[in-house]
Structure formats: structure tokens, C-alpha cells
N, C-alpha and C positions, 0 to 999 in steps of 0.2 A: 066869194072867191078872194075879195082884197084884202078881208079878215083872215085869212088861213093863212097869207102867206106875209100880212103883220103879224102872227104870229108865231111865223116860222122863222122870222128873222130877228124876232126877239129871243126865241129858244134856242136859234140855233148856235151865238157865239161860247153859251155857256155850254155845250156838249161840243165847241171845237177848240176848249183851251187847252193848248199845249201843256208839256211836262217840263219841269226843270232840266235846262241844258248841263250836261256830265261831262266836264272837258276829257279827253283819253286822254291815258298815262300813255306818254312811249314806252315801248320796251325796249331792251338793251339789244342791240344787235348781234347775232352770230357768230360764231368763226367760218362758219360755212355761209353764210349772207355776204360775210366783209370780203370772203374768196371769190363767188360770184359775182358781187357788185366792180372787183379789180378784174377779174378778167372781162366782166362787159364795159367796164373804161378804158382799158387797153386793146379791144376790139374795134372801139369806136376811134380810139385815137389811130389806129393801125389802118381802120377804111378812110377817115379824112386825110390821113398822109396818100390813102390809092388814089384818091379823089384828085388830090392836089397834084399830085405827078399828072395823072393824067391829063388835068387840063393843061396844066403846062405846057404839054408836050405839043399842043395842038400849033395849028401852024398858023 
């Protein structure tokens, strides 16, 4: 049994070497990306101002 699994852990690093890492390329952003990226940061800026009033307003 000791034997099977000295030599499972001798074979096993060389059938779990990894592949060369491939950094991604970005790609260029949209015109329709850059339109919904502005209107979900002017959505978010429009609920932190609700946020903000509303605590305010607390007594």
C-alpha cells in the first residue's frame, strides 16, 4: 500500500504541471459600454444623493 501511493506522489507532480500563463489583451471599450457604464454612475451617484437626503432629514 506505502509503495502505491510513493509512487503516486512521485507521478503525480509531473501530470499536474501547469501551462504557461497568457496575460489577456484588453480590449477597447464600446460606445454602447461607455453609454451604460455613464448612466449606471449617474444612477448611483443620483441614489447616494436619495441616501444622503434621506438621512439627513431624520430627526
Amino acid at each position: 500500500m506505502l509503495r502505491y501511493l510513493t509512487t503516486a506522489f512521485i507521478l503525480l507532480p509531473a501530470n499536474v504541471l501547469a501551462a504557461e500563463f497568457d496575460r489577456p489583451i484588453p480590449q477597447a471599450q464600446s460606445a454602447t459600454a461607455e453609454f451604460w457604464f455613464a448612466l449606471a454612475a449617474a444612477a448611483l451617484v443620483a441614489g447616494l444623493a436619495l441616501v444622503h437626503y434621506t438621512v439627513r432629514r431624520r430627526p
